[in-house]
N, C-alpha and C positions, 0 to 999 in steps of 0.2 A: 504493500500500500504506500509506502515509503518513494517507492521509487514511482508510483502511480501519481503525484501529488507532490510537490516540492513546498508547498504550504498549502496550509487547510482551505478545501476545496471549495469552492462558490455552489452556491446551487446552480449558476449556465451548465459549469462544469461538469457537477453533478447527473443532470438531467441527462446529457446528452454521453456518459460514460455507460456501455453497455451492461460492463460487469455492476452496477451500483442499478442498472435497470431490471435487469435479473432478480437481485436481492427484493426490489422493492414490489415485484411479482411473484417473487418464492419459484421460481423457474429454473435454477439451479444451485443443489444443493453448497457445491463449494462456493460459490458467490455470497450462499445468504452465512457461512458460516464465516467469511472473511471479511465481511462488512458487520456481523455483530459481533468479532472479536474489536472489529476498527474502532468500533462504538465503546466498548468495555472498558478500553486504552485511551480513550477521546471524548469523556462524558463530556465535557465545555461545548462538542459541537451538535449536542442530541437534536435540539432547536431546529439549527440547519439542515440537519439531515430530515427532518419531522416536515419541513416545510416541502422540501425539495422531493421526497418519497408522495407524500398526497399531491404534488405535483402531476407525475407520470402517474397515479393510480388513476388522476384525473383526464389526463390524453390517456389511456388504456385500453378504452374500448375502440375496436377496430376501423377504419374511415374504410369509407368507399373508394372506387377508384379517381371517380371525379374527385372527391377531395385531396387524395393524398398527391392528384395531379397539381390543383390551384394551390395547394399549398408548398409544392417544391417549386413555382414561379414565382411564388410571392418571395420567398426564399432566397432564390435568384436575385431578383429582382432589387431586393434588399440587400443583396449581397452588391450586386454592382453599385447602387446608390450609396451605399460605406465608402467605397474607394474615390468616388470624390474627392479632391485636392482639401475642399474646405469644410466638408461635413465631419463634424464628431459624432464618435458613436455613441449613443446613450448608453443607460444603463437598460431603462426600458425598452429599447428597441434590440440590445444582446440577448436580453431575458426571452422576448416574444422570436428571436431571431431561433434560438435555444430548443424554447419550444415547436416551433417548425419544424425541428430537426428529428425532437422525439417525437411528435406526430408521428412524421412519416414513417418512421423507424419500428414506435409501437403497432403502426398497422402492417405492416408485412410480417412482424416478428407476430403479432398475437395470431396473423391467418398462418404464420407458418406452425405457430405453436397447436393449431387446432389440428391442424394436417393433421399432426404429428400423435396428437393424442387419442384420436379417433380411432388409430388401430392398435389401444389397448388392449388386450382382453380381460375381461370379468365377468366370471358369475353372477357374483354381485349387486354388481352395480352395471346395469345394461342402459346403451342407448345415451351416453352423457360423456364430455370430455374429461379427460380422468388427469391428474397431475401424481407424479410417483416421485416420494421426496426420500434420497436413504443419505443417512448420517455420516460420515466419515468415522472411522475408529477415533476414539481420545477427544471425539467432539460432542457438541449436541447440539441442537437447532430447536427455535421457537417459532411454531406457527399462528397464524391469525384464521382460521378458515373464512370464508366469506358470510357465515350464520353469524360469525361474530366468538365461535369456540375457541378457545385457546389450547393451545397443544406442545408440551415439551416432550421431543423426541432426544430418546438416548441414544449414546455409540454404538453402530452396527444396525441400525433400528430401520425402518423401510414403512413408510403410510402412501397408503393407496385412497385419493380423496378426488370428487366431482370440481372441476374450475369453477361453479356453484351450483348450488343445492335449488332445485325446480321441482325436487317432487316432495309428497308430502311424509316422506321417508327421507331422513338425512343418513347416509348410510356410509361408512368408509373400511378399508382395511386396515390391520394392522400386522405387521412381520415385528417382534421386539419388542422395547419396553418402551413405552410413555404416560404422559399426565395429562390428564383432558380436565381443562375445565370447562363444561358443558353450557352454551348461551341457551337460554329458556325462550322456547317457539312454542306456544300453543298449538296442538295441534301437530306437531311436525317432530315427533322423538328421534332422539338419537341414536343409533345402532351400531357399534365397532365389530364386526367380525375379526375374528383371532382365531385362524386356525378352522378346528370344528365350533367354538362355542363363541355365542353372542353374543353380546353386552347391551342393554337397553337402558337407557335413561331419558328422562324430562327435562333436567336441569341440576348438575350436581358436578364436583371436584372428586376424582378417582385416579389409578394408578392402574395400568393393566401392563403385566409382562406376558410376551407369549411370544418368544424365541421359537422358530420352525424348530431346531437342535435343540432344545431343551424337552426335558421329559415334563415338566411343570409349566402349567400356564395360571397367573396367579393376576385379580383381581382384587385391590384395596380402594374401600371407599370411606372419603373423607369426610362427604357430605354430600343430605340430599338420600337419594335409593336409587339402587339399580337391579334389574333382572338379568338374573348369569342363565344361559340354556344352552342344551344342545339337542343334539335327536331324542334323547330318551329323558333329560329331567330338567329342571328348573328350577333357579333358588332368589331366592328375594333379600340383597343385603342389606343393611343399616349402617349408620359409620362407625367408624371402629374396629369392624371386621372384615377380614380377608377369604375371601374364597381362592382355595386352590384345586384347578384342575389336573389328577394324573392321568396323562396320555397313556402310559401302559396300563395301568389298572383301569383305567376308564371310570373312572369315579370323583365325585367332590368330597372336598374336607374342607370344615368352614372352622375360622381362628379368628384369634388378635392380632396388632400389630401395635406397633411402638410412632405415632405419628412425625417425632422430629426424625429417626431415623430412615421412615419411610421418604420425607420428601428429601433428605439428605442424598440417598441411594440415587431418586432421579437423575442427579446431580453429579452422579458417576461413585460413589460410593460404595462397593460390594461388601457385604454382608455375609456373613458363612456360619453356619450352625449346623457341625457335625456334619461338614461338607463330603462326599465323594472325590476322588482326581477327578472321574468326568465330570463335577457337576463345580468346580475350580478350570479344569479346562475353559468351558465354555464361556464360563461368566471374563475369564479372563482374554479370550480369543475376540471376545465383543470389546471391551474396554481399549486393549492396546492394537487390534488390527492382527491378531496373531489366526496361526492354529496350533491345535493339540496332538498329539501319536496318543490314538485308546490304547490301553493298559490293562486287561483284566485280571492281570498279579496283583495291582494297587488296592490295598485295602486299608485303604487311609479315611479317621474323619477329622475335618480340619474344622476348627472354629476360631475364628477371627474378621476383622474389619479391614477392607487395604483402600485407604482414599485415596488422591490426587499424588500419587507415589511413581517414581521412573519404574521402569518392567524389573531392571535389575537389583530394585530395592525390595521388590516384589519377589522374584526368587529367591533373595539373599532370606528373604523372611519364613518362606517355605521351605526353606532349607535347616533356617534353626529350627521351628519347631514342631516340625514331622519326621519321622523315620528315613523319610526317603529323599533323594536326591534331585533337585528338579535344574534343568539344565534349558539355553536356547540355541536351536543349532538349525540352519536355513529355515530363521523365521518361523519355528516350531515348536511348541513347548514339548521336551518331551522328559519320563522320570525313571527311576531306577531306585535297589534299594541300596543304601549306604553301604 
């Protein structure tokens, strides 16, 4: 970003930079992940960016061809009247000059983004253009849906969502772990499919993990109710309690949770209670971008917390206090016993 910007950006700037157009569409995951690290590092310019983002949401929707035509002569047009011996350029007239630019730009990019999305496929969700946001390892990304939902997606994590919601079903996928805070639509519930099991809600703050590689797909809600189902049963939670799904046994088990550690974990925080190697493998192959070599010698249970830790501090710790030896070698965790 450094080299993208040699002092802090203007909103002309802004508008008309593709990767900061991206972010403010949620159209590409590394875009939106390097412009809310930019922001993290930059709170002084939140303002700017707050202005300049509802800018382009506001040129977004797609022009016709006649317009995006009158509007690249105007462009022109203004472009040659700049060069003038004696005319200065405004401020006003750069800004509008700016926006001409992202006009044009957001209507080819949004009809090419439809192209593009049209031949998703879903079960699902049939008949709607779909957006597919996956997280980078060691990251996480915040969504805004167009209902108004909010959505913290974890590392390794993957949401399959409508570019917006027209039926009276708000329905989305999820591969991995996030936190919905759920906007309240009368009439119009909201439905997360995970896997085999569904998640319904009205209006309520929740936690759903549901790793494809994980044996457990687990359900906390914070507030508010939600219906967990699948083919065969149904449960109705309250807050405070977590429903877990096991994939091999095919059955629910319904618990506690500890709320500051739960929304801590979003946040990349892993948690282990009498963990397995696979089930340390996985959690660890999402966080840092790895994978694991299965082991079925490992008869290891590990419990502990590993937060915002380097991978190698993370082994050096699996190493003091388990039996076994855990090692990384081409990008692999893999373990042995001592």
């Amino acid at each position: 970003m450094q080299d993208k910007f040699d002092s802090p950006p203007s909103i002309e700037e802004l508008i008309v930079d593709i990767s900061f157009v991206h972010f403010c569409l949620s159209s590409n995951a590394e875009d939106v992940v390097l412009w809310n690290t930019w922001l993290a590092d930059n709170p002084q310019h939140q303002a700017r960016i707050e202005e300049a983002k509802q800018l382009v949401l506001l040129l977004s929707d797609s022009p016709t061809d006649i317009e995006v035509s009158t509007e690249r002569q105007k462009l022109l047009q203004s472009l040659d009247f700049a060069k003038g011996p004696n005319i200065r350029r405004s401020v006003p007239m750069y800004r509008w000059m700016a926006a001409a630019v992202i006009l044009i730009f957001l209507g080819l990019f949004v009809q090419n983004k439809m192209r593009q999305t049209e031949t998703v496929e879903s079960n699902a969700i049939v008949g709607q253009s779909m957006v597919e946001q996956t997280v980078p390892a060691g990251k996480m990304m915040h969504l805004r849906l167009t209902d108004g939902t909010e959505v913290d997606l974890a590392a390794g994590s993957t949401l399959l969502y409508p570019s917006s919601f027209t039926d009276t079903l708000r329905k989305v996928e999820l591969k991995g772990d996030a936190r919905f805070a759920v906007a309240h639509h009368g009439g119009k519930p909201f439905v997360i499919q995970a896997g085999n099991i569904a998640v319904k809600v009205l209006g309520t703050t929740f936690n759903v993990q549901a790793f494809e590689s994980d044996r457990y797909t687990r359900v906390v809600l914070f507030e508010g109710k939600v219906r967990v189902s699948n083919e065969f049963d149904n449960y109705t939670i309250t807050p405070g309690q977590v429903l877990i799904f096991d994939k091999q046994e095919n059955k629910f088990s319904l618990g506690s949770f500890e709320p500051e550690e739960e929304a801590a974990r979003i946040n990349g925080l892993l948690v282990f209670e009498h963990a397995s190697y696979e089930e340390v493998g996985q959690r660890l192959a999402h966080k840092y971008g790895i994978t694991y070599e299965p082991n079925s010698k490992i008869d290891m249970s590990f419990s502990g917390k590993i937060a915002h830790e380097p991978l190698d501090a993370v082994i050096e710790k699996l190493n003091f206090t388990t039996n076994y030896y855990f090692y990384i070698q081409s990008n692999t965790l893999k373990v042995k016993n001592k």
